[in-house]
DRENLOKE-568364 format. One line per 2 residues: number of its first residue (from 1); their letters; for each residue x, y, z of C-alpha. Coordinates in Angstrom, 3 decimals. Layout:
NUM	A	X/Y/Z | ...
REM end
This chain:
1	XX	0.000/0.000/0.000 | 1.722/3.235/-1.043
3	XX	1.471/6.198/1.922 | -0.470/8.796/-0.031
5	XX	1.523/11.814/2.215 | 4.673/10.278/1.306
7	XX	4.779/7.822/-1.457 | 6.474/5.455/0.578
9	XX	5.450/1.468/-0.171 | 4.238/-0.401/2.946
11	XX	2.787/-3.788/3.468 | -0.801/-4.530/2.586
13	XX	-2.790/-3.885/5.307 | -0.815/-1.755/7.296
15	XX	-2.702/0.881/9.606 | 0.366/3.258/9.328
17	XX	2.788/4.276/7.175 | 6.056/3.309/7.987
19	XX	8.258/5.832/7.106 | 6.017/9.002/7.972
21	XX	3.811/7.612/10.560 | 0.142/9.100/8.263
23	XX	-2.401/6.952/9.267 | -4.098/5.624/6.546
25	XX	-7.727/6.122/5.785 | -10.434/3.479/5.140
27	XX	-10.789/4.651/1.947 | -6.858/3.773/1.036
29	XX	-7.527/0.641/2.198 | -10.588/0.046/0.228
31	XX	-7.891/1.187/-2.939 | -5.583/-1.512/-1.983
33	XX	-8.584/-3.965/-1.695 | -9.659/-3.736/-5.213
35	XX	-6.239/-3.500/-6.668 | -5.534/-6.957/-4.924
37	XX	-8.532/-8.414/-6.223 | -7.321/-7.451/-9.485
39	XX	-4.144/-8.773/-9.056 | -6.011/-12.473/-7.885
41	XX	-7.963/-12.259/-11.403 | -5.127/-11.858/-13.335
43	XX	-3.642/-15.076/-11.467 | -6.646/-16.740/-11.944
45	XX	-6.777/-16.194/-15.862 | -2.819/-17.067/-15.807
47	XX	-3.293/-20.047/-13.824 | -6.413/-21.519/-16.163
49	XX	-4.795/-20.865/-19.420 | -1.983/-22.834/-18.099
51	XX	-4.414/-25.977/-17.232 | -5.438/-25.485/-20.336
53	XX	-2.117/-25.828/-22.316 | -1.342/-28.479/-19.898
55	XX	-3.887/-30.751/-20.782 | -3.650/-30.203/-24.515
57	XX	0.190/-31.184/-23.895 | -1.328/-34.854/-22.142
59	XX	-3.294/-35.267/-24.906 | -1.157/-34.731/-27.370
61	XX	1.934/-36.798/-25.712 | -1.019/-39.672/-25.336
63	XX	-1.665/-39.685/-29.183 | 2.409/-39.770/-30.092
65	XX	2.793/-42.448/-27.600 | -0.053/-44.615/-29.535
67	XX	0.904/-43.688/-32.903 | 4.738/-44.856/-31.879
69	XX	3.649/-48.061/-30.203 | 1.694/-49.147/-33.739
71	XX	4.232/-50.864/-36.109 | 1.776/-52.771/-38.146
73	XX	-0.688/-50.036/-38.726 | -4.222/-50.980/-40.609
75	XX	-6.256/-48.535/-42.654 | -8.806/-48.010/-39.904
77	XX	-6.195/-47.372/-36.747 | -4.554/-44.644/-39.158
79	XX	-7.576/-42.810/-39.968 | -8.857/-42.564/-36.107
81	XX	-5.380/-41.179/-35.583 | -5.661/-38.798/-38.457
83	XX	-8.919/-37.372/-36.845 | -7.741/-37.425/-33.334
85	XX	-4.405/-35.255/-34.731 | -7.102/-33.107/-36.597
87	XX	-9.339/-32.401/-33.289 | -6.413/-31.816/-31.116
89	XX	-5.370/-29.004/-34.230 | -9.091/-27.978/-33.446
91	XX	-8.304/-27.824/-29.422 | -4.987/-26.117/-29.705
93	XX	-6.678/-23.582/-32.221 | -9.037/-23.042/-29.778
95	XX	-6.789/-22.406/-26.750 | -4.475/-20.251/-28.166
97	XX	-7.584/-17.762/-28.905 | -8.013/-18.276/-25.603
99	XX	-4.765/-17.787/-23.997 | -5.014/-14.417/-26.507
101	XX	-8.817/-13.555/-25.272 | -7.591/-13.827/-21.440
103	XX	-4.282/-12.041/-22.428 | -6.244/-9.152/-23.442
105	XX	-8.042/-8.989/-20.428 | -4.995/-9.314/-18.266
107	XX	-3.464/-6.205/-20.617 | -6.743/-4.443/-19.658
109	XX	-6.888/-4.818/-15.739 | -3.216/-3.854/-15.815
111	XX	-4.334/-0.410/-17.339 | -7.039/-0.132/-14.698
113	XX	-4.325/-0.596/-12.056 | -2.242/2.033/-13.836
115	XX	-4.605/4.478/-14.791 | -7.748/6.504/-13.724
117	XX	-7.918/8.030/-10.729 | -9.793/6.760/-6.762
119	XX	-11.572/9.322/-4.870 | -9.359/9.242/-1.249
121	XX	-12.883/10.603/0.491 | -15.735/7.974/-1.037
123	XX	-13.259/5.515/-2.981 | -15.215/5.742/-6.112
125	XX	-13.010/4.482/-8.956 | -12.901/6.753/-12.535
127	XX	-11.225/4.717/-15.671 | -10.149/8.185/-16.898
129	XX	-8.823/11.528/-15.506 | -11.069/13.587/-13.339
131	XX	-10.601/16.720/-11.649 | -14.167/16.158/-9.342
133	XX	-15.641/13.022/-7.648 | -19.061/12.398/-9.205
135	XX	-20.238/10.585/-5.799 | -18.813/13.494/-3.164
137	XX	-17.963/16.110/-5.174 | -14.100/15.952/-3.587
139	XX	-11.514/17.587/-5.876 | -9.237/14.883/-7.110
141	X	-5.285/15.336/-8.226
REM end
């Protein structure tokens, strides 16, 4: 949590600021709240594209590992092969607009943590640059 008197990082849920003693307000706390649950949905998207790519990886070791244990391959055996190659192609098509899709959404709750401004008196988030809050009416930056 930074110390908004002196800019000074402190731990997450600290009641004072370290290095100037402020006390910090409910409404900095709130701040830090919401940028941690940000943080935790950025994990989360992280974490289930990586399930994702993991399982796609099983998959895809289980087909090699059939294909290589066939020496005497019929007609039949190489066509379900060809089709499960051909949906895993589908799958891994699929993920990587998905691993893109949840990129992009990372990318944008990065922004949010970077820009816009947070009332100090109400908390009231604004995506873009304002000089008054809309909730309290408290001049901001």
């Amino acid at each position: 949590m930074k110390c908004s008197n002196c800019g000074v990082e402190n731990l997450e849920g600290a009641l004072f600021c370290k290095s100037c003693g402020n006390k910090f307000t409910k409404e900095e706390q709130k701040v830090e709240t919401k940028k941690t649950s940000v943080l935790q949905e950025m994990d989360t998207y992280l974490s289930e594209t990586s399930k994702m790519i993991d399982l796609l990886y099983e998959k895809f070791e289980e087909v090699k590992k059939e294909f290589h244990s066939k020496s005497d391959i019929n007609a039949n055996e190489l066509l379900a092969l060809r089709n499960k190659k051909e949906q895993l192609e589908k799958e891994n098509k699929m993920l990587k607009e998905q691993t893109v899709i949840q990129n992009n959404r990372i990318e944008e709750l990065k922004k949010q943590l970077q820009s816009g401004v947070t009332c100090s008196k109400c908390g009231k988030y604004f995506k873009e640059k304002v000089i008054f809050c809309s909730e309290c009416g408290t001049k901001l930056g």
